[in-house]
C-alpha positions in Angstrom: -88.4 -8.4 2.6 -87.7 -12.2 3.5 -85.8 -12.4 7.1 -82.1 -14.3 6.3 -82.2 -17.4 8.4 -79.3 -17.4 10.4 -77.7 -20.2 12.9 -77.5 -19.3 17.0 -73.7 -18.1 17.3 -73.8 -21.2 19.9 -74.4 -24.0 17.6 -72.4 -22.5 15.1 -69.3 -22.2 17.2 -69.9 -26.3 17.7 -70.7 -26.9 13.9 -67.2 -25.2 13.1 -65.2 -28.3 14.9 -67.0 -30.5 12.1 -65.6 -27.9 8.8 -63.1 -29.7 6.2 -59.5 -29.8 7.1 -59.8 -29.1 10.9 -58.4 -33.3 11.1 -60.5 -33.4 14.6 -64.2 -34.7 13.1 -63.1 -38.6 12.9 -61.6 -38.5 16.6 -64.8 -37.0 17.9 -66.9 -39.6 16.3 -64.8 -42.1 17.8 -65.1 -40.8 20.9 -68.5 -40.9 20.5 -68.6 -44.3 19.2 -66.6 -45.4 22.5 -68.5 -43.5 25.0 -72.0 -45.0 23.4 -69.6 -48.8 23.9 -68.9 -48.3 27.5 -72.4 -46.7 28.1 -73.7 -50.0 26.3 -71.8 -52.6 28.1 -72.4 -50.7 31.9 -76.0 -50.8 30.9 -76.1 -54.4 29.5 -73.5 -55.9 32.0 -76.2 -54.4 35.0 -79.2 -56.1 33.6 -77.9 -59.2 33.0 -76.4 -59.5 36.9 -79.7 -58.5 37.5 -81.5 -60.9 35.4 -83.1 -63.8 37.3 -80.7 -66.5 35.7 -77.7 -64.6 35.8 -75.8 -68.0 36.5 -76.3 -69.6 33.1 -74.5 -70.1 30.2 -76.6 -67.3 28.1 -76.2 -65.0 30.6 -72.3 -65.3 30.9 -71.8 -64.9 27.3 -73.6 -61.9 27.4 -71.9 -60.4 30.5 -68.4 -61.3 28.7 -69.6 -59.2 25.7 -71.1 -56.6 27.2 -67.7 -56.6 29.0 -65.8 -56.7 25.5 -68.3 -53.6 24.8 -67.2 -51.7 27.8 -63.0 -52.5 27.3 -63.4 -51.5 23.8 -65.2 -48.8 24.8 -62.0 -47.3 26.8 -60.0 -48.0 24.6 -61.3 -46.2 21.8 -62.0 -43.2 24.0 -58.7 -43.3 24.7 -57.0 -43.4 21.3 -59.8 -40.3 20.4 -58.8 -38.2 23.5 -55.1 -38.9 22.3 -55.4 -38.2 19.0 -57.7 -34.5 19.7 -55.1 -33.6 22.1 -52.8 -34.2 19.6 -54.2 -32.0 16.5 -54.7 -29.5 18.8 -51.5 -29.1 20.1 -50.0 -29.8 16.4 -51.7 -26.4 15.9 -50.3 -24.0 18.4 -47.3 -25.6 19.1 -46.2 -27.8 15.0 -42.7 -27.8 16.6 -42.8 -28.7 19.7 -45.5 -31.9 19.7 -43.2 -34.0 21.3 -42.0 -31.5 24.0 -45.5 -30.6 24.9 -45.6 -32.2 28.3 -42.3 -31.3 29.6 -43.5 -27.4 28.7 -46.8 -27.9 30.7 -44.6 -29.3 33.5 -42.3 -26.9 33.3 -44.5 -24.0 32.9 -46.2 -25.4 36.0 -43.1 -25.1 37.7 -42.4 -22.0 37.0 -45.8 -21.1 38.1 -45.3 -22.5 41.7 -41.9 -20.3 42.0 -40.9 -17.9 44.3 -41.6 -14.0 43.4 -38.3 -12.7 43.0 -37.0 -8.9 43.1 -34.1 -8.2 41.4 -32.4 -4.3 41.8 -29.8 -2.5 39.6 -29.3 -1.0 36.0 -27.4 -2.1 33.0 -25.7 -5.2 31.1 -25.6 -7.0 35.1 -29.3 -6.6 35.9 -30.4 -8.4 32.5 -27.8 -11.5 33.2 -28.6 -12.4 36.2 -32.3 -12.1 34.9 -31.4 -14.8 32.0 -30.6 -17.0 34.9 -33.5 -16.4 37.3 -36.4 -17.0 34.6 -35.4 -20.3 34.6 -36.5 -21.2 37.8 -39.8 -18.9 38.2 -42.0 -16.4 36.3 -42.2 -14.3 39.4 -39.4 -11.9 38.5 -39.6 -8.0 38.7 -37.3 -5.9 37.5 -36.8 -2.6 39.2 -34.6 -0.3 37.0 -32.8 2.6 37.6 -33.8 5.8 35.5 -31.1 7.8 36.0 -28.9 6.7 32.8 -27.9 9.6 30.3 -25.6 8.6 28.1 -25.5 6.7 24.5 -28.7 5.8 22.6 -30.8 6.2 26.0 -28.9 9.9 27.0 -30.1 11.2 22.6 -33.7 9.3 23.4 -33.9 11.1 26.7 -32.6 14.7 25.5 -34.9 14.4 22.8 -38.0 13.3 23.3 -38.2 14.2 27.0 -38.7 11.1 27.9 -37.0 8.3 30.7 -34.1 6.3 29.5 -35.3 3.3 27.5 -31.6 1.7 27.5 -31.6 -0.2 30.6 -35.8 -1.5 30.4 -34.5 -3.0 27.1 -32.6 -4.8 28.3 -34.3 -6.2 31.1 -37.2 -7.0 28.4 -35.5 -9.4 26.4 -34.0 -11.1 29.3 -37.5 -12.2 30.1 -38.5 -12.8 26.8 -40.6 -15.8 25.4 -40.5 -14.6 22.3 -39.2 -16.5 19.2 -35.3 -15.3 18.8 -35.8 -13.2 16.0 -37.6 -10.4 18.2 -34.6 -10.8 20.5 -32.5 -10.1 18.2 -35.1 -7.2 16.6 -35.1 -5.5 19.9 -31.3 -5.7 20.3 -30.5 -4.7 16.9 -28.6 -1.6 16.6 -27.9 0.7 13.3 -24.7 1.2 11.7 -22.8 4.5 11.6 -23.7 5.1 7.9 -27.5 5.4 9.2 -29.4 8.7 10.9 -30.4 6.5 13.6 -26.4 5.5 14.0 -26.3 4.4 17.8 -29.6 3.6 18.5 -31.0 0.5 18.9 -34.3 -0.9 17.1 -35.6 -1.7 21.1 -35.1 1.7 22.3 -36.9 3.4 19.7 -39.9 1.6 19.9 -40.1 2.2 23.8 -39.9 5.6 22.4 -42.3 5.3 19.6 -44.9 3.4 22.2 -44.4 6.5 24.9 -45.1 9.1 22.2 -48.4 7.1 21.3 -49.5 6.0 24.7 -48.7 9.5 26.0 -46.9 7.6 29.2 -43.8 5.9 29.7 -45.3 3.5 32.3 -47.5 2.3 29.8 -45.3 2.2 27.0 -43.5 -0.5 29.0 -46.6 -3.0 29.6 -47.1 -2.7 26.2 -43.6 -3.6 24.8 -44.1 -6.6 27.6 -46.6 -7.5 25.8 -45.0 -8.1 22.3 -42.0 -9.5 24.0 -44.5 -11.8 26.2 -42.2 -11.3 29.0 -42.2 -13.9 32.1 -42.3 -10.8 34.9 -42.2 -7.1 35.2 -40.0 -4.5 34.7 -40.2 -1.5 36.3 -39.0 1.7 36.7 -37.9 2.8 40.2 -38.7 6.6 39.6 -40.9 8.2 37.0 -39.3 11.3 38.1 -36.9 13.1 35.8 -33.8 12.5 37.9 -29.7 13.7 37.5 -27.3 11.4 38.8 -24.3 13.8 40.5 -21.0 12.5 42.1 -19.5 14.2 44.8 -15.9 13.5 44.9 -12.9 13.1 48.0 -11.7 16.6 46.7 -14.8 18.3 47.2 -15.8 18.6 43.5 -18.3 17.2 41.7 -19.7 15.6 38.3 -23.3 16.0 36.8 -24.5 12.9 34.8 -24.6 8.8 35.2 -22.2 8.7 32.2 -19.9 11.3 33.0 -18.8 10.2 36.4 -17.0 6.5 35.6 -14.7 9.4 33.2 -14.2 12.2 35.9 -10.8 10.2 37.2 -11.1 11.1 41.0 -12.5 9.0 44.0 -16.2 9.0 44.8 -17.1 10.1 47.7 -20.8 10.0 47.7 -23.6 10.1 45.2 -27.3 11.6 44.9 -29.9 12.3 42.8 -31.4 15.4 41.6 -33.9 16.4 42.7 -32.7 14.6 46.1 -37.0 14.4 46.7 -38.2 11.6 44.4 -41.6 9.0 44.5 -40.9 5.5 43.9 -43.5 4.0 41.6 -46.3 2.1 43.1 -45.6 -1.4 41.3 -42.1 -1.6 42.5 -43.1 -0.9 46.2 -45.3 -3.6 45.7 -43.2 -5.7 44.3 -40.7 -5.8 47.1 -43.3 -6.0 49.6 -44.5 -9.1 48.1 -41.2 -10.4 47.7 -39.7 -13.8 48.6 -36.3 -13.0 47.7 -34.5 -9.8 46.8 -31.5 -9.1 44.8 -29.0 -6.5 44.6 -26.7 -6.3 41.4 -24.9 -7.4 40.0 -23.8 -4.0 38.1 -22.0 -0.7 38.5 -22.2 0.1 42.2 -22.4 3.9 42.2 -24.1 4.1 38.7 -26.7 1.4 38.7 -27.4 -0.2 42.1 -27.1 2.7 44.4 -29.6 5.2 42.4 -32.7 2.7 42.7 -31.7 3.3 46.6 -31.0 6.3 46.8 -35.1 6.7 46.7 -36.3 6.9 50.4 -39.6 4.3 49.6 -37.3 2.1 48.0 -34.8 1.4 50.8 -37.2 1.4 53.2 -39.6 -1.4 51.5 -36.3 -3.5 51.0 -35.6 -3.0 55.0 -39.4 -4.0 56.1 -39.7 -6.9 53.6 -39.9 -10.2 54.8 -37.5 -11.6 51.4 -34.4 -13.2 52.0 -31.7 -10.4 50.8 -28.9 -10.7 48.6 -26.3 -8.4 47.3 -23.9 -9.9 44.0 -20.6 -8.3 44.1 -19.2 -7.5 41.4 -16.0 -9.9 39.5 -13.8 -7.1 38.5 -12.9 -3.3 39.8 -14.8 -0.8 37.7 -12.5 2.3 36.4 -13.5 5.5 37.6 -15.8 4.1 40.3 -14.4 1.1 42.1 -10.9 1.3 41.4 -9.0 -0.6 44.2 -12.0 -2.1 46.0 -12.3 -5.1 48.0 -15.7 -7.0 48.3 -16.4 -5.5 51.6 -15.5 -1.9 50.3 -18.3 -2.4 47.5 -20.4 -3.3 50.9 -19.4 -0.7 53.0 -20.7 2.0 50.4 -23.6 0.2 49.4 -24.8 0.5 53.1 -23.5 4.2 54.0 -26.0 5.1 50.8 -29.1 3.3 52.4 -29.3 1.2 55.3 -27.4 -1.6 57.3 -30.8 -4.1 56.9 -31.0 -3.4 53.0 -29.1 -7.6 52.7 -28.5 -10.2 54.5 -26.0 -12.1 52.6 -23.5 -11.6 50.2 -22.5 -13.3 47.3 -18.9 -13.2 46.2 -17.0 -14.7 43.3 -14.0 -16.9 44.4 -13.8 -18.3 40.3 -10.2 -18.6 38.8 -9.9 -16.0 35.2 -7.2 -16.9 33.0 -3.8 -14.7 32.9 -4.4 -13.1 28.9 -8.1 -12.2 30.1 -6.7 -10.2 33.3 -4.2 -8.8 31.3 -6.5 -7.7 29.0 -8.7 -6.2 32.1 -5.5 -4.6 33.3 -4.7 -2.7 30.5 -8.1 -1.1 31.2 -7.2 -0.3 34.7 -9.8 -3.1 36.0 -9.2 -5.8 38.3 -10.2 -9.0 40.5 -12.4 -7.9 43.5 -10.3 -9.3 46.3 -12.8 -11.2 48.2 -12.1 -10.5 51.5 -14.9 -12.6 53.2 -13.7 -12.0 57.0 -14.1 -8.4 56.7 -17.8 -9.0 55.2 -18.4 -11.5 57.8 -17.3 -9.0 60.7 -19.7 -6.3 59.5 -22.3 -9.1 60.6 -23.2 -10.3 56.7 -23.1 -14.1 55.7 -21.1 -14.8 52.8 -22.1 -17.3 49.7 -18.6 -17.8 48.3 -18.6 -20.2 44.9 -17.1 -20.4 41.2 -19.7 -17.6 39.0 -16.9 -16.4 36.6 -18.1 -17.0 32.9 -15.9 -15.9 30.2 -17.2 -14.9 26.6 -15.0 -13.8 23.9 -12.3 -12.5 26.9 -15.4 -10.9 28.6 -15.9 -12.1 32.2 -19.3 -11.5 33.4 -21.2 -13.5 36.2 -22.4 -17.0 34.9 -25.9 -16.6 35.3 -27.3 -20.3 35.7 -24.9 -20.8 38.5 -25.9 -17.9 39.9 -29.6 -18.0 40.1 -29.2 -21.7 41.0 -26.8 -20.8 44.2 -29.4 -18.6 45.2 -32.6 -20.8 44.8 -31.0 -23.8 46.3 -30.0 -21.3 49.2 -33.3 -19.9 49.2 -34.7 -23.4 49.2 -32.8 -25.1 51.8 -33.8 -22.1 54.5 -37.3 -22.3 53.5 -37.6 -26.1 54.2 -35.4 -25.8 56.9 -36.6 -27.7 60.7 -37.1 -24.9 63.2 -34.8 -24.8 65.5 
């Protein structure tokens, strides 16, 4: 039986550059055709300085062609260089050609950024993420695990599995995915359907534990379709109960049944009070340049990442500059009345004194119908009582971050993630002393 002839996977890998329709053959030959043009005129231009009567009129006509070779020569390598970085970038990138080198520069940027750690739990934790990605793609997420209510609280019942709800989140606000998987991930079902409440994001953090048989894993992979710019982590992959202990010596079992018990907090904990931080987020902090608290429910998302022992104590060795966001507006049923420095005061009692160094406080103006809308919901504007801060030995960033969407005030998060890079900036270029 006659032996197929076959090409070396080498050569045929080169010979592919020459098929039809790649629109790259004609720029290589003329890069070719230039390189052989300045090869020529070097070579020719040598000999004839060389050449025993360079000085006469023969001679100089060929040096000032051989030099014509050589110009020509650039030129054309030039325009071929041009015109292959151009098809090939008109392939990966057909609508973006243009914007092609301020995405390099930017991406280079973003590459030289600091490594940023930012600490909470729901809709605050993914803002202030939106902002931060815009200045580096050294952001991790560390997310609290301890939510139980909604689509997460079914998911977790369920399937046995660690709230999805919050991760979500934080993975589309480091998406570099086209919109339309934003959107996919975010997209929740109507009450007409059997999945009524759930969102298309959380099941498939569900679907990918059930087939990767690890909720740790399910997460790299759904980082990996959303092509994220960072980490997310969990804090805990321990099953853990969030439970209030109230100023009347009661208490209430569950993340979302304690904004709804309707008496003072005095305390919270987890149970089991005994929980192991994961690995990547004790890295993470370790590694740190900055760190960021909130913003975000105090007792219900910030304080359970701390109430794990690691955690707290990797945020209070770390060499990171340390920031806690207050929150805008009182939260009912948690931090009804508080001040800035009360939201401080309990963030400390539940970990340690060292756990930030400087606080950032919202001093924005919120028009009249949006506050009366916020009152009628028993919520109100943090009164930011900066001397108070200041006397419990904390520096304070005071600026404008109110942004208001469809009468929803959240924290605007460009100007936030710019307040604190600039900060972050100007101490790390700072002249000793």
């Amino acid at each position: 039986m006659k032996k197929e002839f076959r090409l070396p996977t080498w050569l045929t890998f080169y010979l592919k550059w020459f098929y039809p329709g790649i629109k790259i053959k004609r720029w290589i030959l003329l890069l070719v055709l230039g390189i052989l043009l300045i090869a020529s005129g070097l070579a020719g231009g040598l000999l004839t300085l060389r050449s025993s009567n360079a000085s006469s009129l023969q001679s100089k006509i060929l040096g000032a062609a051989y030099t014509l070779d050589f110009i020509i020569g650039v030129w054309l390598v030039f325009q071929a260089v041009k015109k292959i970085f151009r098809s090939i970038v008109s392939l990966f990138l057909p609508q973006q050609e243009r914007k092609f080198i301020d995405i390099v520069y930017q991406k280079r940027q973003l590459a030289r950024g600091p490594k940023i750690v930012v600490i909470g739990g729901g809709t605050g934790l993914s803002t202030i993420l939106h902002g931060l990605k815009e200045h580096t793609d050294h952001n991790s997420a560390i997310v609290t695990v301890a939510d139980d209510g909604g689509s997460s609280g079914k998911l977790r019942q369920q399937f046995d599995i660690l709230p999805p709800g919050d991760i979500r989140n934080c993975l589309v606000a480091l998406a570099d995915a086209e919109p339309l998987m934003h959107k996919l991930f975010q997209f929740r079902f109507g009450k007409d359907s059997e999945f009524a409440g759930h969102s298309f994001g959380n099941l498939f953090i569900t679907v990918m534990t059930q087939l990767t048989g690890d909720f740790e894993q399910a997460i790299k992979e759904s980082s990996k379709v959303l092509a994220i710019r960072g980490h997310v982590i969990p804090s805990t992959l321990n099953k853990v109960t969030l439970v209030a202990k109230h100023k009347d010596g009661t208490q209430t079992e569950g993340e979302a049944k304690i904004p709804y018990a309707g008496r003072p907090i005095d305390k919270v904990y987890l149970n089991p009070e005994s929980n192991t931080a994961t690995p990547e987020a004790i890295k993470a902090i370790q590694d740190a340049d900055i760190i960021v608290l909130g913003p975000g429910s105090l007792y219900t998302s910030i304080i359970p990442n701390l109430l794990i022992k690691e955690i707290t104590e990797a945020i209070v060795d770390a060499r990171a500059l340390k920031f806690y966001i207050c929150n805008i507006m009182t939260q009912p049923g948690e931090t009804d009345n508080f001040t800035a420095s009360d939201h401080l005061r309990v963030l400390i009692a539940h970990s340690h004194p060292r756990v930030i160094d400087y606080c950032i406080v919202n001093n924005g103006w919120v028009p009249n119908d949006v506050l009366e809308k916020y009152k009628s919901e028993d919520s109100y504007l943090v009164n930011e009582d900066i001397d108070k801060i200041r006397s419990l030995g904390y520096k304070v960033i005071l600026d404008d971050f109110v942004k208001i969407t469809n009468e929803v005030i959240r924290h605007d998060d460009l100007k936030l993630s710019q307040a604190i890079i600039r900060f972050f900036n100007s101490r790390r270029y700072a002249k000793p002393g």
